[in-house]
C-alpha positions in Angstrom: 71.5 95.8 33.2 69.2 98.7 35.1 71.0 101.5 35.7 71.7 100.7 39.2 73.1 97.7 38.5 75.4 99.9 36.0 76.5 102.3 38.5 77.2 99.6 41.0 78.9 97.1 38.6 81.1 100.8 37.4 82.0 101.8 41.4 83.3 98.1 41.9 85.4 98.0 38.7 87.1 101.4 40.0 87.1 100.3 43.5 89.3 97.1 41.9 91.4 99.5 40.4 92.6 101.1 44.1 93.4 97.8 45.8 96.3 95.3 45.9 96.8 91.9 43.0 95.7 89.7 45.3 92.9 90.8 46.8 91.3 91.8 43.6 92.5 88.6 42.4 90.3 86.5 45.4 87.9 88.8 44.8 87.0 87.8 41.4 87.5 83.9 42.0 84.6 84.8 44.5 81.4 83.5 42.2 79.2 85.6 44.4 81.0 88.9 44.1 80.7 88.7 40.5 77.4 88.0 40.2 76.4 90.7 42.8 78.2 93.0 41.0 78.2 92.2 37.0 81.8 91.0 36.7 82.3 88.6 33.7 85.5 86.7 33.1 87.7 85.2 30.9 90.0 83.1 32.4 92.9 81.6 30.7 94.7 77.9 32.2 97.8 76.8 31.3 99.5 73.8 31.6 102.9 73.0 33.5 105.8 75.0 32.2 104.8 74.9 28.4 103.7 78.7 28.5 100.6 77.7 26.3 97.0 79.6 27.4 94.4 78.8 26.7 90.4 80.5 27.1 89.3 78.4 30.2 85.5 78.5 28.6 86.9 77.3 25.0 88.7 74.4 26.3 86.3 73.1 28.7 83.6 73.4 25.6 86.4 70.9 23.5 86.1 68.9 26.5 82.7 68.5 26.7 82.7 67.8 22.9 84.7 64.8 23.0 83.1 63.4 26.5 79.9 63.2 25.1 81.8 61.1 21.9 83.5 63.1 19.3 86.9 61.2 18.5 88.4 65.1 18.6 87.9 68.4 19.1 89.7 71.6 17.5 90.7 74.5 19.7 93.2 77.5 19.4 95.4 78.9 22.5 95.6 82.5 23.0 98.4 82.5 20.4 96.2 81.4 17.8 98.3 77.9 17.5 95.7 75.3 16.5 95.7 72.5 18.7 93.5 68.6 18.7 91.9 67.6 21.9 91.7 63.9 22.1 91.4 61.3 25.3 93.7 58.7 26.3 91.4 56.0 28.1 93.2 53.1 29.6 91.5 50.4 31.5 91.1 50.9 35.1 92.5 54.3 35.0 91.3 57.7 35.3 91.0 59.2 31.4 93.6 61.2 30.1 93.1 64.1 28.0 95.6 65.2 25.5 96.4 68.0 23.6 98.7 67.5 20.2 99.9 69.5 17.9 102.1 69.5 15.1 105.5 71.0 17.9 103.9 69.7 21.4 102.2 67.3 23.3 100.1 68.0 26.6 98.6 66.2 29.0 95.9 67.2 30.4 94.1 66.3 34.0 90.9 64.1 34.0 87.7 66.3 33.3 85.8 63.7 33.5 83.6 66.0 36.3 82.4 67.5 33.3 80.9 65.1 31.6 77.2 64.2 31.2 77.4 61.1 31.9 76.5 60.5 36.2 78.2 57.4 36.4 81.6 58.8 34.7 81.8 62.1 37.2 81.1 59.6 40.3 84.2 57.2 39.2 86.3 60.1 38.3 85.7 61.2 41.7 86.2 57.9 43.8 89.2 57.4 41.7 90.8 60.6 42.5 89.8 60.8 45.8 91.0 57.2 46.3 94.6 58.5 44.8 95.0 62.0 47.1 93.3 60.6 50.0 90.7 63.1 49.7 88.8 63.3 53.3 85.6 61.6 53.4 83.8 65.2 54.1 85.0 66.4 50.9 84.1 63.6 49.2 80.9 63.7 50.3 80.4 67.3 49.5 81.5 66.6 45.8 79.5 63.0 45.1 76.2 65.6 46.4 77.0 68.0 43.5 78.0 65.3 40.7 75.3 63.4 41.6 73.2 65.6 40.0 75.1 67.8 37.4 78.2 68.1 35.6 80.4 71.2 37.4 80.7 74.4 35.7 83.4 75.8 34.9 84.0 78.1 37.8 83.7 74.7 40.0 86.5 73.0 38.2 88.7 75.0 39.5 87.5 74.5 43.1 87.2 70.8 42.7 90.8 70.3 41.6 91.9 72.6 44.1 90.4 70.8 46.7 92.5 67.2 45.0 95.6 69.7 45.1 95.6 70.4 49.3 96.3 66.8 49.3 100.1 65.9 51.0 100.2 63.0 48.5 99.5 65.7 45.8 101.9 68.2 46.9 104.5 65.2 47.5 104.0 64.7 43.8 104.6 68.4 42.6 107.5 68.5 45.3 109.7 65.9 43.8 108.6 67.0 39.7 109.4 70.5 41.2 113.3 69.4 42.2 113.5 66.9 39.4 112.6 69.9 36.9 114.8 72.2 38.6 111.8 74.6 39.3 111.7 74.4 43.1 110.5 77.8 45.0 109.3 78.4 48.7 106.0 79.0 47.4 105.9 75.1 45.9 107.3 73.7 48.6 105.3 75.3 51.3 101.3 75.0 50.0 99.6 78.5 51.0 96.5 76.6 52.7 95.2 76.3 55.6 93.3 73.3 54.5 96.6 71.6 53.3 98.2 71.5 56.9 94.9 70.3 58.5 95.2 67.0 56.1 98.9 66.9 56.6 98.5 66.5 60.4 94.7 66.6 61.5 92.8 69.7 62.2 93.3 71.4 65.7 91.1 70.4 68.0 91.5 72.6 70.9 94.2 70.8 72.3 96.8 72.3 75.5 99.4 70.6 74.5 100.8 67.9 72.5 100.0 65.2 74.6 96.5 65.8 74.6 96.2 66.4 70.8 98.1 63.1 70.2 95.3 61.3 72.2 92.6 62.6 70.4 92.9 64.2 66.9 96.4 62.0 66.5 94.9 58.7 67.6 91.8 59.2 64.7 94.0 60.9 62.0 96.4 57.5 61.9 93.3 55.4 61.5 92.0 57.3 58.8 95.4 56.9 56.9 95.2 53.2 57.5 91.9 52.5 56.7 93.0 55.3 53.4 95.8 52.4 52.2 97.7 50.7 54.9 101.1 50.8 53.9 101.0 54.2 52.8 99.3 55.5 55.5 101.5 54.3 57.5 104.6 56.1 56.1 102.7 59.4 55.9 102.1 58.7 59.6 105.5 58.7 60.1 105.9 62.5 58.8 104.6 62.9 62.5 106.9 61.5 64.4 107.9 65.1 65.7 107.2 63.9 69.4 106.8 60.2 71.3 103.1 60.8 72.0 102.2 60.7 68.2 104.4 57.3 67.5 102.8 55.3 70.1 99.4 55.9 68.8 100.5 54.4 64.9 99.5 50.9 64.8 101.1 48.6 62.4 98.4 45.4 63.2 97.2 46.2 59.9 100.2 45.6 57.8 101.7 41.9 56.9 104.9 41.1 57.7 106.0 41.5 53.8 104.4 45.2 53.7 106.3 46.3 57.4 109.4 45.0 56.0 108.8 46.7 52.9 108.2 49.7 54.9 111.0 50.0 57.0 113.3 49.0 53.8 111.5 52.0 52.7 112.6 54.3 55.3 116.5 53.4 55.9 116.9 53.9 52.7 114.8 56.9 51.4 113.1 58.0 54.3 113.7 61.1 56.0 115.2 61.9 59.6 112.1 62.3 61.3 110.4 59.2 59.9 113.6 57.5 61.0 113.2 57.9 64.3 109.1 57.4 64.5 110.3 54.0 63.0 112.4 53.5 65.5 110.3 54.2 68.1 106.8 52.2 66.7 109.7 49.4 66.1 111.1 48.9 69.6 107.4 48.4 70.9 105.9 45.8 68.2 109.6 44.4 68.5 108.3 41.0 71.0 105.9 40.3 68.4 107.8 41.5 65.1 111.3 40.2 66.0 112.1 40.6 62.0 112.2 44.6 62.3 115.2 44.3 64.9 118.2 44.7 62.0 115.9 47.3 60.5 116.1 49.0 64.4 119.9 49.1 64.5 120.7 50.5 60.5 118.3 53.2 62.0 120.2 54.0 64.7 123.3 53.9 62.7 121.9 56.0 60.4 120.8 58.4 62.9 124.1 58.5 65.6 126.5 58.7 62.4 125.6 61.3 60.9 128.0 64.2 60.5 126.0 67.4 61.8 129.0 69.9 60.4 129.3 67.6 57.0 127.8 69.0 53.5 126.1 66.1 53.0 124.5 66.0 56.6 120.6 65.3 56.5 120.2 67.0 60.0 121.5 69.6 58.6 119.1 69.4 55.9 116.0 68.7 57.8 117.0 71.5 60.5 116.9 74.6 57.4 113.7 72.8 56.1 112.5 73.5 59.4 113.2 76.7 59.3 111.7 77.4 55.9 108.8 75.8 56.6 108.3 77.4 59.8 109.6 80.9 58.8 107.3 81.0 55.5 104.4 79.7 57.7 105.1 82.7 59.6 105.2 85.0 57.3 102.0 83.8 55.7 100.2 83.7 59.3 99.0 80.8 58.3 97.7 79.0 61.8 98.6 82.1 63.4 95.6 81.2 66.0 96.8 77.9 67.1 99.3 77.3 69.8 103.1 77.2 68.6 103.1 73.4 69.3 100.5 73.0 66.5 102.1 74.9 63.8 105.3 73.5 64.4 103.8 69.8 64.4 102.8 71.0 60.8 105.9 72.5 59.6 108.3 69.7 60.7 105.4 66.8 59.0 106.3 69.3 56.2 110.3 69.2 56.3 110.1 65.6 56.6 107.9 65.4 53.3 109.7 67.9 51.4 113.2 65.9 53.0 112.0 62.6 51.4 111.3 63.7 47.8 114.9 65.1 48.1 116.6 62.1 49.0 114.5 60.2 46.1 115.7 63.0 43.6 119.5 63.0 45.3 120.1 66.5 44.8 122.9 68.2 46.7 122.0 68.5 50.6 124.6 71.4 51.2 123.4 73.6 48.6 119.5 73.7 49.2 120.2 74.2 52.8 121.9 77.3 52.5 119.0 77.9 50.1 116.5 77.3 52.5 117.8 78.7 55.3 118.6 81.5 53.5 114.8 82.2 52.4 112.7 82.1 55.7 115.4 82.3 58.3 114.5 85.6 59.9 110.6 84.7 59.7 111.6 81.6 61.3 113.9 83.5 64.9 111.2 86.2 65.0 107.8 84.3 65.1 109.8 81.6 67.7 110.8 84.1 70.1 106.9 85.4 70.1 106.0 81.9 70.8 108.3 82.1 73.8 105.2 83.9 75.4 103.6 80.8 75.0 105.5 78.3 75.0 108.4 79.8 76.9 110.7 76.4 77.2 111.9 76.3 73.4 113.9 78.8 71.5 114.5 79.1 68.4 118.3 77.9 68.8 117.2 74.4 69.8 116.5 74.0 66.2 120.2 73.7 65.0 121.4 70.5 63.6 123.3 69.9 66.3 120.6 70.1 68.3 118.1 67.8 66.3 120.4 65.1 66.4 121.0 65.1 70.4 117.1 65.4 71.0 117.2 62.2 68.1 119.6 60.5 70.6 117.7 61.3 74.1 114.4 60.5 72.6 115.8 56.9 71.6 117.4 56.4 75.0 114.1 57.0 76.7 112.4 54.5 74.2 115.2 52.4 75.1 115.0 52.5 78.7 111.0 52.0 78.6 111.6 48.9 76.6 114.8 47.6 77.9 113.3 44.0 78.8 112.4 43.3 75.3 116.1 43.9 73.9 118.8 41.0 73.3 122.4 40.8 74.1 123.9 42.5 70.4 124.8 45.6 68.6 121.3 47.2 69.5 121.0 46.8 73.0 124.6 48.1 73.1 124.3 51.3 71.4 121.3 52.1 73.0 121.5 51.2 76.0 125.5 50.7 76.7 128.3 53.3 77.8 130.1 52.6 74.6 132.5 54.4 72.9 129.9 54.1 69.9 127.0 54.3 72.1 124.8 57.1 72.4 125.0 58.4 75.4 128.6 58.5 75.4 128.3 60.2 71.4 125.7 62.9 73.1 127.2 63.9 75.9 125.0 64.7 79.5 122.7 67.7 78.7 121.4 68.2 75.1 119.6 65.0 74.7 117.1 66.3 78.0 116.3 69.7 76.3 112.8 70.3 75.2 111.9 69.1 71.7 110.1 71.7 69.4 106.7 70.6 70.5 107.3 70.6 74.3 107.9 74.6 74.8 104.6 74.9 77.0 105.0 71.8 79.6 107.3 72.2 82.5 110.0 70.1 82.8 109.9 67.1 84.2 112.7 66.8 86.0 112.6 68.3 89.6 115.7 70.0 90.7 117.9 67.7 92.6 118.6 69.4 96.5 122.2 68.7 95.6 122.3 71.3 93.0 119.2 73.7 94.6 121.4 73.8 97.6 124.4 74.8 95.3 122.3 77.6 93.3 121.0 79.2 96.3 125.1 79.3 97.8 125.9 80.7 95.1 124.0 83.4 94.6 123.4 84.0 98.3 126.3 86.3 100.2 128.4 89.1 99.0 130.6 86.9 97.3 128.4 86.8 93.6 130.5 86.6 90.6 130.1 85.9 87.0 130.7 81.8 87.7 127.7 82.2 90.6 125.1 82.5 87.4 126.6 79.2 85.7 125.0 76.5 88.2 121.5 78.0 87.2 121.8 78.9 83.7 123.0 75.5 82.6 120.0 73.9 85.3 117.2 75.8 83.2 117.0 73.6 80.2 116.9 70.6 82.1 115.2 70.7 85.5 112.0 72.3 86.8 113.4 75.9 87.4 111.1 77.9 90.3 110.6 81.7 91.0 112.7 81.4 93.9 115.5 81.2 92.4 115.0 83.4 89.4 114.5 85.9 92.2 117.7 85.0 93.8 119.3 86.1 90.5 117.7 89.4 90.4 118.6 89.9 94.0 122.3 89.1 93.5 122.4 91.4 90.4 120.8 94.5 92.1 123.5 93.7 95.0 126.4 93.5 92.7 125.6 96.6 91.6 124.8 95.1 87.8 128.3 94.1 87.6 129.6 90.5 86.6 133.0 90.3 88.8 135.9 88.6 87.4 134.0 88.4 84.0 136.4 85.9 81.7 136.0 87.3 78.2 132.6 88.4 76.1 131.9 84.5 75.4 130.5 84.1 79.0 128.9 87.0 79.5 126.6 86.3 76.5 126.2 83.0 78.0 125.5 84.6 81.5 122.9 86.6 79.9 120.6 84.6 77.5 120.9 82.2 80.2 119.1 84.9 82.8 116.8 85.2 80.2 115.8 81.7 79.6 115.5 81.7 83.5 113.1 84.5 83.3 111.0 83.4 80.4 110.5 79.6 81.8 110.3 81.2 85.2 107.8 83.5 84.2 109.6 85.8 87.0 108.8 89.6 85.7 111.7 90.6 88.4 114.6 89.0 87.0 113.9 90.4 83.3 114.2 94.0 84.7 117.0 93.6 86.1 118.3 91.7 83.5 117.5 94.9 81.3 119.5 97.1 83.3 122.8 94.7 83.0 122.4 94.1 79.2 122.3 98.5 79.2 125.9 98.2 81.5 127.6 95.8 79.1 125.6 97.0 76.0 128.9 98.7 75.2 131.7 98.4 77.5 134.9 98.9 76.0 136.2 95.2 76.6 132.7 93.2 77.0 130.5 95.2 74.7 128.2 93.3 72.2 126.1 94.0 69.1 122.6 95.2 69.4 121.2 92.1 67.7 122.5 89.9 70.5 120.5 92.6 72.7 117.6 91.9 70.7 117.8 88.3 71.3 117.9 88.7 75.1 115.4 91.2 75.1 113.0 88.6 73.3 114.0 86.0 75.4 113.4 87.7 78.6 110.2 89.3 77.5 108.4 86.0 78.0 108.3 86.6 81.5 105.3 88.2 80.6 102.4 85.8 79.7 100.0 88.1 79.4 100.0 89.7 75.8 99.5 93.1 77.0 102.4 93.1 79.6 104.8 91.7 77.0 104.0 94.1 74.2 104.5 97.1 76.5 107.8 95.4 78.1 109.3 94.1 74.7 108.2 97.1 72.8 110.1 99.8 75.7 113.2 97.2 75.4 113.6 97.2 71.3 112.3 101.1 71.5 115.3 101.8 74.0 117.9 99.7 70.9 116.2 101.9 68.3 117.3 104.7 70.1 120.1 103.7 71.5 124.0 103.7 69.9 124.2 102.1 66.5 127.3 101.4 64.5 127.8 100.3 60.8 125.0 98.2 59.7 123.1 98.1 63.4 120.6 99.9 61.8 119.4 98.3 58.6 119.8 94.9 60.5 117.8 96.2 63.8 115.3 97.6 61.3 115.0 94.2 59.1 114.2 92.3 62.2 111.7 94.0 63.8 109.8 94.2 60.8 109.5 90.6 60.2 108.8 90.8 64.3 105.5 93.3 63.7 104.8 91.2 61.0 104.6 88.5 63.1 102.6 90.6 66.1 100.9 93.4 65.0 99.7 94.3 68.2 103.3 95.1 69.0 102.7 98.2 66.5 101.3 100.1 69.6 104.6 99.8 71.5 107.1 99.9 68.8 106.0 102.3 66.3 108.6 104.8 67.6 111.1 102.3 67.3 110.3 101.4 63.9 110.2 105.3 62.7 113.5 105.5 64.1 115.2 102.8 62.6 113.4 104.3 59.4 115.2 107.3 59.7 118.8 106.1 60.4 118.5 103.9 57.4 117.7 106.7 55.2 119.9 109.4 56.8 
């Protein structure tokens, strides 16, 4: 090494020395770094949960030793425990190579990419391939590279990483995870952008759902059936997050055996979400597949009786996967780029997969939701309120159990209704379709079945307001006569029907003539409901006006004696009703002077630490907001360490 090379190779290692574990850490997996700087390593591997290392460049020596025909090779770990290599070959399978000795027995993945032998590495690699549905573009990148040589060791490592970011892979480590006991955010949610992309296709571009589900969604499903068609078609399932994906899953390819099969598959250990994209896909191939219609109504069964408030409720369960899903995606910022709609299309495909190896391993539902809701939560509120800037028409409430299961119902009404010729006289037709006491619209109520889904936060709704009710709205707020109850005709209409300008600017008109008083106010109950319902009014409004004046009232009753509420319900508003700004400027100045004005404001007995806790998983989420709210933030520091 010249002495250049020395003094560059010396700077690096003490640069290293100054920088956080995991950047170091990427940096020396980086093959180029080292080499442009003079870095050797050692790397050690170890195997499941067995706590044996061993020196990466030892073992994959032994493993060259006995591909090339040595019955067995010797090798010691790192704690000098001797150790015979050996391979398992069994026909029509990919070779197993395992280490014995005289305590344990490991086995090992195939290595057969190391081999000298062309035609071994190029079966190793259809085989596994075959087995993860590997993408045909990483396929091709690998059959290029063991065409020609055997991989190195460095490239071992990438090559099984890239059979790893598979969702039948992680599926696989999922349930040995929960079976083992060893579960942990980190190995249910896969740190890769790559993962998600094969989970749910890669992002295209795509405004909205509809669009994706037309292009990237229509392609993805066909890939997965021409991958294995019964199995692709209950990993296309995992997306059955919104109506505009389910139509586009074909089931031509499958016999009637395998769709029977299938759907046996799904009532009985399939998750929520799959549930209901079964339902769906079945209602429309129902005039030509009349043998999935008792499969329809145990789906519907399964889906209307289950008891949201229950321990052993699975929308309870799929609701705080959700939100660990979600949240931790969040925190990573992992497709932090793509529209809301995306990453939430990925995080519920997720839920579902992580909710299926749960059900196979029958673990205790109540438990690992309080786990899992406990773990992510906060990630979870704060990135969906800064998606409200977005997608403005979905909140982060919408994702409670209860919740799920009405948007479960309305969706299977609609898919009712838009196949309502094809139904017989019988239990289906009348739980679908009927007024029932067990049907669903009577079990659901008017309203929460018509709210927006998860993926639906940036289309307006498509229900106009009926004149009926616009005529109501504008009495109501119109004339000197505005109360608290004069709010309730358009707060409740906002979820539901197409909400204009005009009337969010009727509301900020009555408040500045009331004086920001609520008259004849019942009890704090309503006024919170008063309030995040001005909000959501603003935000899907996108009316600026009503949000300030909506900040002035929340400052009235922030703490008055008999209606006064905590600041982290302020917060909430203030979140809410910042989405009346699109523009990403105009909503970090007006949401960073709103928290800014909290931070400064009154706190009492844990106000602080908690104000402070969410705002940093909120500037986590939006660093730009570190422009408007680094007062706020050095406050809260300071009232948490007075």
């Amino acid at each position: 090494m010249t002495n250049t090379a020395y003094e560059r190779a010396a700077m690096a290692h003490a640069a290293l020395e100054f920088i956080p574990p995991l950047i170091r850490k990427s940096l020396l997996n980086e093959q180029s770094f080292r080499e442009a700087y003079g870095f050797q390593t050692e790397a050690r591997i170890a195997f499941g949960s067995s706590g044996v290392l061993f020196q990466r460049s030892k073992l994959f020596d032994a493993v060259r030793n006995v591909l090339a025909g040595d019955v067995q090779a010797e090798l010691t770990d790192t704690e000098d425990q001797k150790w015979n290599l050996t391979i398992d070959a069994r026909e029509n399978k990919l070779l197993f190579f395992v280490l014995s000795s005289d305590q344990q027995r490991l086995v090992l993945p195939d290595f057969s990419v190391l081999s000298s032998d062309t035609s071994m590495r190029i079966r190793s690699l259809e085989e596994s391939a075959s087995d993860v549905n590997l993408p045909l573009s990483a396929q091709e990148k690998w059959r290029c590279i063991l065409g020609e040589r055997a991989l190195e060791d460095d490239e071992v490592d990438t090559f099984q990483s890239d059979i790893y970011d598979t969702p039948v892979y992680v599926a696989r480590t999922i349930r040995s995870g929960i079976t083992a006991g060893e579960s942990s955010v980190s190995s249910l949610v896969p740190n890769s952008r790559r993962y998600y992309e094969r989970l749910v296709g890669v992002y295209d571009g795509s405004s909205s759902i509809l669009d994706y589900a037309v292009s990237i969604g229509r392609e993805f499903f066909k890939q997965l059936t021409a991958w294995r068609p019964y199995e692709g078609f209950l990993f296309s399932l995992l997306l059955s997050s919104h109506q505009a994906l389910t139509v586009e899953i074909n089931t031509d390819h499958l016999i009637d055996e395998e769709l029977e099969k299938a759907f046996h598959y799904i009532e009985k250990h399939g998750d929520m979400l799959s549930r209901l994209g079964a339902f769906e896909v079945g209602l429309r191939i129902l005039p030509d597949r009349p043998e999935v219609e008792p499969f329809l109504l145990r789906l519907v069964h399964l889906i209307r009786d289950d008891d949201v408030e229950g321990k052993a409720s699975e929308f309870r369960l799929i609701s705080a996967l959700f939100v660990l899903v979600d949240g931790e995606l969040a925190r990573l910022r992992i497709l932090a780029e793509e529209p809301p709609f995306y990453r939430r299309l990925a995080s519920l495909a997720q839920a579902a997969l992580i909710h299926r190896q749960i059900i196979e391993c029958g673990i205790d539902y109540d438990q690992f939701s309080k786990w899992a809701l406990s773990n992510r939560g906060e990630h979870f509120y704060m990135q969906s309120f800064v998606d409200m800037r977005i997608e403005p028409r979905w909140s982060p409430d919408l994702a409670a159990a209860p919740q799920l299961q009405a948007d479960f119902f309305g969706r299977m009404m609609i898919a009712g209704n838009f196949f309502r010729a094809d139904f017989g006289e019988g239990g289906l037709r009348d739980t679908v379709l009927g007024d029932g006491e067990q049907s669903l619209s009577i079990r659901s109520g008017f309203a929460r079945p018509y709210f927006p889904g998860a993926l639906e936060g940036a289309d307006d709704s498509p229900n106009t307001l009926p004149d009926d009710l616009a005529h109501i709205i504008e009495e109501q707020l119109v004339g000197d006569g505005v109360e608290a109850a004069s709010f309730i005709a358009l707060v409740n209409s906002a979820m539901i029907f197409r909400i204009t300008s005009e009337h969010a600017e009727l509301a900020a008109k009555a408040l500045r003539l009331a004086n920001y008083t609520l008259a004849n106010l019942k009890d704090k109950f309503q006024l919170i409901g008063i309030l995040n319902g001005l909000a959501t009014v603003a935000a899907i409004s996108r009316n600026s006006e009503l949000a300030d004046e909506l900040r002035i009232l929340v400052r009235r009753y922030r703490r008055d004696s008999q209606f006064g509420f905590s600041v982290e319900v302020a917060m909430r508003i203030s979140l809410v009703a910042s989405a009346s700004r699109k523009d990403i400027i105009e909503w970090r100045e007006f949401a960073g002077d709103w928290l800014t004005e909290l931070a400064f404001g009154e706190l009492k007995g844990s106000e602080g630490e908690d104000l402070h806790f969410r705002l940093s998983a909120l500037l986590h989420s939006v660093p730009e907001l570190w422009v408007s709210c680094a007062r706020a933030d050095a406050a809260l520091k300071a009232w948490c360490y007075r």
